[in-house]
N, C-alpha and C positions, 0 to 999 in steps of 0.2 A: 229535573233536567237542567242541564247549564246552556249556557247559548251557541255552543257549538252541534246541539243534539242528545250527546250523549248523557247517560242517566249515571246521577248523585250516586258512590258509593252508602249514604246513609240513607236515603229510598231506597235500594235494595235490600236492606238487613233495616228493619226498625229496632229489632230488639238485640242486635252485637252492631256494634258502627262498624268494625273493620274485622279481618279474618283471623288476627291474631285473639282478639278477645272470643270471639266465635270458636276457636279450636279448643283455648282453654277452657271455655264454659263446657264444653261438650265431654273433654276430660274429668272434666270435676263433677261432671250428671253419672260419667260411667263409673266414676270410683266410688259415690255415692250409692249409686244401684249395687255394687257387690258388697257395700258394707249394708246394705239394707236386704239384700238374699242372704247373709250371713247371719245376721239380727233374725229375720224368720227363723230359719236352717234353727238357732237356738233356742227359741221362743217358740217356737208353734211345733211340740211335738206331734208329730201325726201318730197317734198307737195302733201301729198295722203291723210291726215286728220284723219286717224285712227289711235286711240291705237294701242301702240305696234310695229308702223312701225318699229320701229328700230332696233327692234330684226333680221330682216332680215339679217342684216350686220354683229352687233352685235356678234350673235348666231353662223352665219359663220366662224367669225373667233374666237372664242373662243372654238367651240366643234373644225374645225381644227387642233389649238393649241393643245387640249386634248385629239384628235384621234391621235397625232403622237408624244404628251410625254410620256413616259414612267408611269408616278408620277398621282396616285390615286388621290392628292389632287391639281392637275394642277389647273382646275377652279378658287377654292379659290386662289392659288397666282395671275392670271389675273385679278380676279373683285379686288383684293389689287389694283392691276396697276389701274383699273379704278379708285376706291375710292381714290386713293392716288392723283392723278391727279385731280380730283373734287374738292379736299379740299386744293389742292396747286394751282392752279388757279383758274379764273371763267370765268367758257366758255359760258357763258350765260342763266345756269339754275336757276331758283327760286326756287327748294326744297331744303330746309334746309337737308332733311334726306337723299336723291339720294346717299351720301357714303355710310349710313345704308342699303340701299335696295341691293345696289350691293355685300356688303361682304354678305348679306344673300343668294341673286343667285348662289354666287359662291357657298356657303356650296350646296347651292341644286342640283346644276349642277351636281358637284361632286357626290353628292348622287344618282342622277337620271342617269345620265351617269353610274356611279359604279355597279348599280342596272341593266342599259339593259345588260351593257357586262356580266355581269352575267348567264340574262337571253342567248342574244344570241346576238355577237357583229355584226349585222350587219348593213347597213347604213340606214332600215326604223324603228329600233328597238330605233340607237340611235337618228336620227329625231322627235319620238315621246316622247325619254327621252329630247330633247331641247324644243320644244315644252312646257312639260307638265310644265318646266325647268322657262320659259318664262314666261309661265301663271300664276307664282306664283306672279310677277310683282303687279298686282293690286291687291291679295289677300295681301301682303304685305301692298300696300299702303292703303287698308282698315283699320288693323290692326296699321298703324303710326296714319290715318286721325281719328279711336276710341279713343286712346290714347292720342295722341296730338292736336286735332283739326281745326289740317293742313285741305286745302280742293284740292283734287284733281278735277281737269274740266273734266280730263278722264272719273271720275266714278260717275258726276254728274247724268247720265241717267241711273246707276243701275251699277253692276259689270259683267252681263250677256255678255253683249255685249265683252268688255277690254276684258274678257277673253278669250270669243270666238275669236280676231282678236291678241289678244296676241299669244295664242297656233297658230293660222295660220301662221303669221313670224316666231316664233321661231321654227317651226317646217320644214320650206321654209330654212330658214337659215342653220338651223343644217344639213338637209338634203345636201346642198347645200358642205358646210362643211366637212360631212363626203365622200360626192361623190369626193369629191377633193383629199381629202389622200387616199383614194382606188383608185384614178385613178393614181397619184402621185406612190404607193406601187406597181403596176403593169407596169405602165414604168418603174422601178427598175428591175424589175426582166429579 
């Protein structure tokens, strides 16, 4: 406190002095978390054989990430981390597009996430905003495999199915996700 009353901006932040290092630290945590859900995504196959599985992981820690930043457009800097990571090494996938598909999840994330807390921030509201989040996955790769005539195995048997087993992880995950920082917020308190 100074002698006027009012309280030190460096007692209120121990660990950032001022708000600008605070904003960038918190950037650099979210770009890290999607190049590190990206690294799993590669690395930890789950052998369950359904589209989508990966959202489970995925989706976890990226709506976590997005339930306890502050920053509307959190997502998108995560799937950067992922796509950034995609396209500076190769972790074993064969789509060419995988960076394209991620920065469009992240736009959408952000959008569907933006849109429950809107409606009503709670953790089955924003489970069905990851979820629906997830599902866009193969609407996407429809929309690369029209255009470019990339062919996806996922969506060889229709896009019925991918969707339906898409929205189930990403909806398992988020939910997953968001139960974590509300359990996390209430051990705080």
């Amino acid at each position: 406190m100074n002698m006027n009353g009012n309280v030190l901006q460096r007692n209120i932040s121990k660990v950032f002095p001022n708000r600008i290092t605070a904003t960038a630290a918190e950037i650099i945590i979210l770009f890290l978390m999607g190049a590190l859900a990206m690294f799993l995504h590669a690395k930890l196959r789950i052998p369950m054989h359904l589209p989508g599985r990966n959202g489970l992981i995925f989706m976890m820690i990226v709506v976590s990430a997005c339930t306890a930043s502050e920053y509307s457009f959190s997502a998108s800097i995560i799937c950067l981390g992922s796509a950034s990571l995609l396209l500076a090494t190769n972790l074993g996938f064969s789509d060419p597009f995988m960076p394209v598909v991620y920065l469009l999840l992240g736009f959408f994330i952000d959008l569907f996430l933006g849109i429950a807390r809107a409606i009503r921030s709670n953790v089955f509201i924003i489970a069905v905003a990851s979820g629906l989040s997830w599902m866009l996955i193969p609407v996407i790769r429809t929309g690369v495999s029209f255009i470019s005539g990339f062919t996806y195995n996922s969506l060889m048997g229709g896009i019925a199915y991918p969707l339906f087993t898409h929205f189930i992880f990403g909806f398992v995950g988020g939910l997953i996700g968001a139960v974590l920082i509300y359990l996390a917020g209430k051990s705080q308190k």
